[in-house]
N, CA, C and O atoms as CSV, one atom per row, in Angstrom:
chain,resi,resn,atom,element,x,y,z
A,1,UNK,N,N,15.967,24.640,0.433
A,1,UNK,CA,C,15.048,23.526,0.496
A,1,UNK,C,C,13.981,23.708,-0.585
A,1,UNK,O,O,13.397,24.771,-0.794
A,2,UNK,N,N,13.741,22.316,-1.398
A,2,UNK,CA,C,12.242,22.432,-2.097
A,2,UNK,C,C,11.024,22.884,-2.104
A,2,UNK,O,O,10.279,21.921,-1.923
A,3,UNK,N,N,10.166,24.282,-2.269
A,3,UNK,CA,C,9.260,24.357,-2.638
A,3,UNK,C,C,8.397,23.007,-2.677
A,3,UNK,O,O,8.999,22.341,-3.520
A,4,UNK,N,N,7.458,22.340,-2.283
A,4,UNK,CA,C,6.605,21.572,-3.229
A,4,UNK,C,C,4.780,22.243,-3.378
A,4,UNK,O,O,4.116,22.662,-2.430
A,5,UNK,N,N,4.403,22.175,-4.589
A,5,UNK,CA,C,3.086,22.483,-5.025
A,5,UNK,C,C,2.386,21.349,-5.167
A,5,UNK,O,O,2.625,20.551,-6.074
A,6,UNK,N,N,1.512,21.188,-4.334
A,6,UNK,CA,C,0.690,19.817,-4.954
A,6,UNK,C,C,-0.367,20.140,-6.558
A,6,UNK,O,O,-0.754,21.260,-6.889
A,7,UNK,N,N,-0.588,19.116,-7.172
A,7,UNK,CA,C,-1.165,19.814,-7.931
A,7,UNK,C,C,-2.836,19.257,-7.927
A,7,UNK,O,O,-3.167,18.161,-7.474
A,8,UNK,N,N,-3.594,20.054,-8.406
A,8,UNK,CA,C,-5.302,19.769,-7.641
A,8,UNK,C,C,-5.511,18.427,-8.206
A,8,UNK,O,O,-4.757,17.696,-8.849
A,9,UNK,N,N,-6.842,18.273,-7.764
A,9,UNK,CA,C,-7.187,16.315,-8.197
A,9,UNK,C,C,-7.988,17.063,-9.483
A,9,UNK,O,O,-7.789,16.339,-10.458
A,10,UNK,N,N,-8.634,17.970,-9.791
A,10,UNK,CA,C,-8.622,17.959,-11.700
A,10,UNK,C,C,-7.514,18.209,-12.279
A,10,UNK,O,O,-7.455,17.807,-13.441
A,11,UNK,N,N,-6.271,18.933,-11.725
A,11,UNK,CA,C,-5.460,18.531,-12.911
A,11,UNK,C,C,-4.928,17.284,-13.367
A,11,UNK,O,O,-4.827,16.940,-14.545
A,12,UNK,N,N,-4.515,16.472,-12.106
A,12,UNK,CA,C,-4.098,15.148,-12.170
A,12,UNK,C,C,-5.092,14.230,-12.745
A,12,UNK,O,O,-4.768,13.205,-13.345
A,13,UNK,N,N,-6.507,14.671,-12.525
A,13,UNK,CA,C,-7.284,13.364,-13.674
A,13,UNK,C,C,-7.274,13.925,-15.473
A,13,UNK,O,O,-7.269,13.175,-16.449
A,14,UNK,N,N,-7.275,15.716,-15.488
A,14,UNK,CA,C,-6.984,15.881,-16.832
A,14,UNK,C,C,-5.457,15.392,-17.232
A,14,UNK,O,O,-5.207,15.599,-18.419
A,15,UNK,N,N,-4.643,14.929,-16.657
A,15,UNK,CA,C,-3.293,14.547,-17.181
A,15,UNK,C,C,-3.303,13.176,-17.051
A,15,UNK,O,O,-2.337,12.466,-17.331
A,16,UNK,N,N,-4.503,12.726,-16.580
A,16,UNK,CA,C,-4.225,10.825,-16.242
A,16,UNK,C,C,-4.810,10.573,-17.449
A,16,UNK,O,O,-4.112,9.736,-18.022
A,17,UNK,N,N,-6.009,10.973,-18.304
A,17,UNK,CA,C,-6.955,10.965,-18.874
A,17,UNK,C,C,-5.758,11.659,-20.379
A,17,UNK,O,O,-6.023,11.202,-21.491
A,18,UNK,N,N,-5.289,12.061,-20.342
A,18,UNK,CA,C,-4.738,12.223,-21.482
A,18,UNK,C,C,-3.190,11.526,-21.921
A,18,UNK,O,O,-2.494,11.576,-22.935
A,19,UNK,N,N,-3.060,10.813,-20.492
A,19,UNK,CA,C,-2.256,9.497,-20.779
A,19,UNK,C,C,-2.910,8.390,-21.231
A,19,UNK,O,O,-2.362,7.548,-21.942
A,20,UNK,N,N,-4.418,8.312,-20.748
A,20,UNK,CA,C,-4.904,6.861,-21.198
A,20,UNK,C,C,-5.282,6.776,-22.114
A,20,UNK,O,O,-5.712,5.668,-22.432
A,21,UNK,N,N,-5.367,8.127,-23.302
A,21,UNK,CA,C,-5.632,8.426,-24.399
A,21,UNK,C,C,-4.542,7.939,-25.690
A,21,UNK,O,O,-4.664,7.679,-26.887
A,22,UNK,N,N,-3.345,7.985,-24.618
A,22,UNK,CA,C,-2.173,7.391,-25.237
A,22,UNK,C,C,-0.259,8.284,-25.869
A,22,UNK,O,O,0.859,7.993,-26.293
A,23,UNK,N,N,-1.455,9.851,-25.333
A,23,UNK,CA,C,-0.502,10.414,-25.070
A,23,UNK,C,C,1.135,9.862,-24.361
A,23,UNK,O,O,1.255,9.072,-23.425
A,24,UNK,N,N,2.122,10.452,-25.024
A,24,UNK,CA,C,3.420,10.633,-24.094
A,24,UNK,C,C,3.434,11.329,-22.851
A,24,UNK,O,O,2.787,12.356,-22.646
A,25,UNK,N,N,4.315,10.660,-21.863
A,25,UNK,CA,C,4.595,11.716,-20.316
A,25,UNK,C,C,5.054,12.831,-20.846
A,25,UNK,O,O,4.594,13.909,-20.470
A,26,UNK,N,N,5.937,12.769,-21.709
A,26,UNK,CA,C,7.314,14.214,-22.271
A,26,UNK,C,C,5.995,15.420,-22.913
A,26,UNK,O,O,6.188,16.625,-22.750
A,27,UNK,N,N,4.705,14.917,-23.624
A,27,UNK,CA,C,4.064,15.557,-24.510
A,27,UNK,C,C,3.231,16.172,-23.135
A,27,UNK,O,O,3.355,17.373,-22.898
A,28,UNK,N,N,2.419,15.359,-22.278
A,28,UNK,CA,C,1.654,16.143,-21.194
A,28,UNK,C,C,2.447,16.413,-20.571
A,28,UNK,O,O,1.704,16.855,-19.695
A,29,UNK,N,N,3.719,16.621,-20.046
A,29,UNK,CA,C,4.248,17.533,-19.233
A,29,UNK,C,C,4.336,18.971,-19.837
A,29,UNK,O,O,4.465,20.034,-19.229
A,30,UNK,N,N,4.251,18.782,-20.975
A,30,UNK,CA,C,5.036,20.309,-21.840
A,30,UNK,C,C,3.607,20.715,-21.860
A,30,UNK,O,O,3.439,21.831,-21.369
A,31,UNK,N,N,2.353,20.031,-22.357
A,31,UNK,CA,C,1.134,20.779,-22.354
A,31,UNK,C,C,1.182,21.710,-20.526
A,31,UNK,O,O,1.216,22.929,-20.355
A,32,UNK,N,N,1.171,20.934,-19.750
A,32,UNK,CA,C,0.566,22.020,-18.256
A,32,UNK,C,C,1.998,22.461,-17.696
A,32,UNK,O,O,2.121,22.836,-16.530
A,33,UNK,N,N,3.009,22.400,-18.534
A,33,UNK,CA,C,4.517,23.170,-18.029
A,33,UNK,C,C,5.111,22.504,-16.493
A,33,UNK,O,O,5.707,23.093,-15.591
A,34,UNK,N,N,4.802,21.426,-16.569
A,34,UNK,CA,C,5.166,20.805,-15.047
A,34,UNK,C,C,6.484,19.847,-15.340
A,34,UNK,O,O,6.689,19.733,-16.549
A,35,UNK,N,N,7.399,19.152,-14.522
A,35,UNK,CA,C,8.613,18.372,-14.863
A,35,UNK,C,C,7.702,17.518,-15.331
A,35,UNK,O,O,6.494,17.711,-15.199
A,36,UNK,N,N,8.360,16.211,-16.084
A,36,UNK,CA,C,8.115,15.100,-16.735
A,36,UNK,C,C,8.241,14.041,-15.766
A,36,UNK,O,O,7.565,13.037,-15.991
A,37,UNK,N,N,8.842,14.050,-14.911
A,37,UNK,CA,C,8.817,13.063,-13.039
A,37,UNK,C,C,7.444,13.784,-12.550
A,37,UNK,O,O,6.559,13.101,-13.063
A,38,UNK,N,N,7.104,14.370,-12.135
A,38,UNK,CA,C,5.800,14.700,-11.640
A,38,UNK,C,C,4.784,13.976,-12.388
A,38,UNK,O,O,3.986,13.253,-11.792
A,39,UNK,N,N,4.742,14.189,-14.280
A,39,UNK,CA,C,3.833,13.208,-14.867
A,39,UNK,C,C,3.862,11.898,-14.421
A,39,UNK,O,O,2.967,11.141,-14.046
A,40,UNK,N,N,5.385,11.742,-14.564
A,40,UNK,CA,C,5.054,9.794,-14.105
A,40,UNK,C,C,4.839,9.338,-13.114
A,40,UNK,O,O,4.217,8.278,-13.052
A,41,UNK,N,N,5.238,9.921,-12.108
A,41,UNK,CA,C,4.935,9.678,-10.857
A,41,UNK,C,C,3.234,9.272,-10.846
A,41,UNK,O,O,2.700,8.165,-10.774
A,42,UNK,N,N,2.759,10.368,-10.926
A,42,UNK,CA,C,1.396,10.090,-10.978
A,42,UNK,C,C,0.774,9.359,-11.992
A,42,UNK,O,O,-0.332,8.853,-11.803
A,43,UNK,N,N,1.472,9.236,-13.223
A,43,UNK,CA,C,1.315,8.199,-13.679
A,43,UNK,C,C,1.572,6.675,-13.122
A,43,UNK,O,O,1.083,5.681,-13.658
A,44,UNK,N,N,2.190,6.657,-12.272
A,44,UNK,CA,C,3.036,5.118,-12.131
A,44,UNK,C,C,2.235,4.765,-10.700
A,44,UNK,O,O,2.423,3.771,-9.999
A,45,UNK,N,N,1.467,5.652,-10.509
A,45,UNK,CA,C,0.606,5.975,-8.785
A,45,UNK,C,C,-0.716,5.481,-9.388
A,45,UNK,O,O,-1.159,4.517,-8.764
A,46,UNK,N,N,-1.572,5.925,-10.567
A,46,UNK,CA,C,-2.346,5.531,-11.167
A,46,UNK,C,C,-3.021,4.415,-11.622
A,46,UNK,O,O,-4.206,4.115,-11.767
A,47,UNK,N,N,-1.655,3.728,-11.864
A,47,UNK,CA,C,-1.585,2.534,-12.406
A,47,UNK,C,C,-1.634,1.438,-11.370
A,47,UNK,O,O,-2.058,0.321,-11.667
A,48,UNK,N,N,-1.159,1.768,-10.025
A,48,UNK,CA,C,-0.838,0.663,-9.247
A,48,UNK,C,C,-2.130,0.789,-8.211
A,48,UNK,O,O,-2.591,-0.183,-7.613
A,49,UNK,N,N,-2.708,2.329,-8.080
A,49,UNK,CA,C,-3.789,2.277,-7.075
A,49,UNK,C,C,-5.165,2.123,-7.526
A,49,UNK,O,O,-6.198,1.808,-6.935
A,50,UNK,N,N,-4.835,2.508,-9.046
A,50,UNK,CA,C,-6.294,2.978,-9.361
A,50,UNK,C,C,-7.160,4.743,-9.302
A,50,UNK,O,O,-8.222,5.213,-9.711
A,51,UNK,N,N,-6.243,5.124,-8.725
A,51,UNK,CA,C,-6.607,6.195,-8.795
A,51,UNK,C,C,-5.699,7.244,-8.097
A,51,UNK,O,O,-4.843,7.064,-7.231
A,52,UNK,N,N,-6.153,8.498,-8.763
A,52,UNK,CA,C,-4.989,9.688,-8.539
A,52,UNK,C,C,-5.259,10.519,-7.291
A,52,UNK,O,O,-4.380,11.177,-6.736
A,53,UNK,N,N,-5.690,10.497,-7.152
A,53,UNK,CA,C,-6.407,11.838,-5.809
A,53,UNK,C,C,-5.393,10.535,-4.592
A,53,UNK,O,O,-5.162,9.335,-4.443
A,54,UNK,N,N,-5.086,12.000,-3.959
A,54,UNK,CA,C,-4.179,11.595,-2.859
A,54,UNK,C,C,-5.467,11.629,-1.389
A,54,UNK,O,O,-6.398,12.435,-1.407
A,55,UNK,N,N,-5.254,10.558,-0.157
A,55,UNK,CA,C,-5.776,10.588,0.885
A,55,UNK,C,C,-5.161,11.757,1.613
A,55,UNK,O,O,-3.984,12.117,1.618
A,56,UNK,N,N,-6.453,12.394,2.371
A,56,UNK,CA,C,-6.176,13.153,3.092
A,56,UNK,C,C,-5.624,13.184,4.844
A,56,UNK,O,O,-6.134,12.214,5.405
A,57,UNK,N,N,-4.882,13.884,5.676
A,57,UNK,CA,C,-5.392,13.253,6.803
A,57,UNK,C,C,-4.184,12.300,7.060
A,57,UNK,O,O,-4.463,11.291,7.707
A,58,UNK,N,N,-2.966,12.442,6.684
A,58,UNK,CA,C,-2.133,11.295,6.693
A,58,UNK,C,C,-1.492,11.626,7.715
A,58,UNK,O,O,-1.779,12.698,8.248
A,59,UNK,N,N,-0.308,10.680,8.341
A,59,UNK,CA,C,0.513,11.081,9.645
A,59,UNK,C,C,0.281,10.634,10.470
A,59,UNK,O,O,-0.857,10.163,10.467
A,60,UNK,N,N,1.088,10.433,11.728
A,60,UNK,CA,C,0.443,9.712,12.957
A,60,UNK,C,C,-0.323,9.764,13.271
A,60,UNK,O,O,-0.520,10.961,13.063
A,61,UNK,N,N,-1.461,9.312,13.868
A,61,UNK,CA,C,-2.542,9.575,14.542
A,61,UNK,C,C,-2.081,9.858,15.914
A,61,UNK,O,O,-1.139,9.267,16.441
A,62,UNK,N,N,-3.051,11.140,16.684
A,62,UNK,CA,C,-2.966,11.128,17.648
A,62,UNK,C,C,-3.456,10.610,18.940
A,62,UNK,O,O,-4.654,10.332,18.994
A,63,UNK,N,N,-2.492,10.379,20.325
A,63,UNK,CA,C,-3.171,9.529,21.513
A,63,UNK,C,C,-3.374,10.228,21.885
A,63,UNK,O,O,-3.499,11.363,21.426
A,64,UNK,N,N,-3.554,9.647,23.379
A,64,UNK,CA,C,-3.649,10.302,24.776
A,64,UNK,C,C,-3.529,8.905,25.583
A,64,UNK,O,O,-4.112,7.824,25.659
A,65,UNK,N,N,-2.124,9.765,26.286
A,65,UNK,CA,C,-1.631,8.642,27.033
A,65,UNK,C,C,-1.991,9.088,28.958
A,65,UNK,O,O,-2.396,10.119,29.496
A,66,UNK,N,N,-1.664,7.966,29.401
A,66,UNK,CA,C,-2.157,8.345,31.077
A,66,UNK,C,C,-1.145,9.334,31.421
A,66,UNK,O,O,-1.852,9.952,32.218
A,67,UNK,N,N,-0.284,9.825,31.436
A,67,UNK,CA,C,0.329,10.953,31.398
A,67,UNK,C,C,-0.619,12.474,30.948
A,67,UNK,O,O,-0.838,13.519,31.561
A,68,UNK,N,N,-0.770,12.281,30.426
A,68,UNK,CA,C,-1.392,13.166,29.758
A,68,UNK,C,C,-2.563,13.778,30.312
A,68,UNK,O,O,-2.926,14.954,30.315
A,69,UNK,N,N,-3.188,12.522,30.877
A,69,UNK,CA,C,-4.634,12.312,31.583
A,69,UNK,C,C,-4.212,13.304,33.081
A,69,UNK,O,O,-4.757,14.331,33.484
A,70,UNK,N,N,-3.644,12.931,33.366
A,70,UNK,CA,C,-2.923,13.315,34.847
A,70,UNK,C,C,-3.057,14.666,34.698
A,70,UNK,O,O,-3.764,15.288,35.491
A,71,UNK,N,N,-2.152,15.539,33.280
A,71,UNK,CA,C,-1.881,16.497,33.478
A,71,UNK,C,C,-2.925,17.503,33.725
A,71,UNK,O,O,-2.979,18.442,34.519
A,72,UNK,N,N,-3.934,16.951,32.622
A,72,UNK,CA,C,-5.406,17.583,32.831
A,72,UNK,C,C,-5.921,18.023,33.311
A,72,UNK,O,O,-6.426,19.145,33.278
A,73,UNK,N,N,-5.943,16.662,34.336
A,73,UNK,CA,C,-6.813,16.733,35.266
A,73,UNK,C,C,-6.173,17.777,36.733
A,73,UNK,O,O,-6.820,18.585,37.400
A,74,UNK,N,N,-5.057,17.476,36.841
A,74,UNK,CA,C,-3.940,18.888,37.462
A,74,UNK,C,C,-4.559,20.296,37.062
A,74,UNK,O,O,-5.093,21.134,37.788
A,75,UNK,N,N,-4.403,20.305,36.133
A,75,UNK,CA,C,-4.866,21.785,35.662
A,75,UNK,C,C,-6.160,22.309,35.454
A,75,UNK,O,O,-6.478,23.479,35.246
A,76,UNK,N,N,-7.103,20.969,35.563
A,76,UNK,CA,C,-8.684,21.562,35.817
A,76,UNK,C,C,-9.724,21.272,36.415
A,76,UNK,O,O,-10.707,22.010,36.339
């Protein structure tokens, strides 16, 4: 299975920032040694959100269902 490394929110604005400069994806990937899909990605994430930094905190949120409540209260 894949390894994944996220990579920090300064590297991703020093690599967004040297795309909007006009740099190539192929040229900043080889500068910070990362695949050339990782550049675009976040390149192509950039472009559509506005910005690179990923939200934190993602995933279901958690309930509490009356089940749950019950059990609780059973046990304390």
């Amino acid at each position: 299975m894949a390894r994944r490394n996220h990579l920090d929110d300064f590297t991703l604005g020093r690599m967004i920032g040297k795309l909007e400069e006009g740099r190539t994806v192929t040229s900043v990937a080889a500068e910070f040694g990362i695949n050339k899909s990782v550049v675009s990605r976040a390149w192509k994430a950039f472009q559509t959100t506005g910005t690179a930094v990923r939200k934190v905190g993602g995933g279901h949120p958690r309930t509490t269902n009356a089940g749950d409540v019950i059990l609780q209260a059973k046990r304390g």
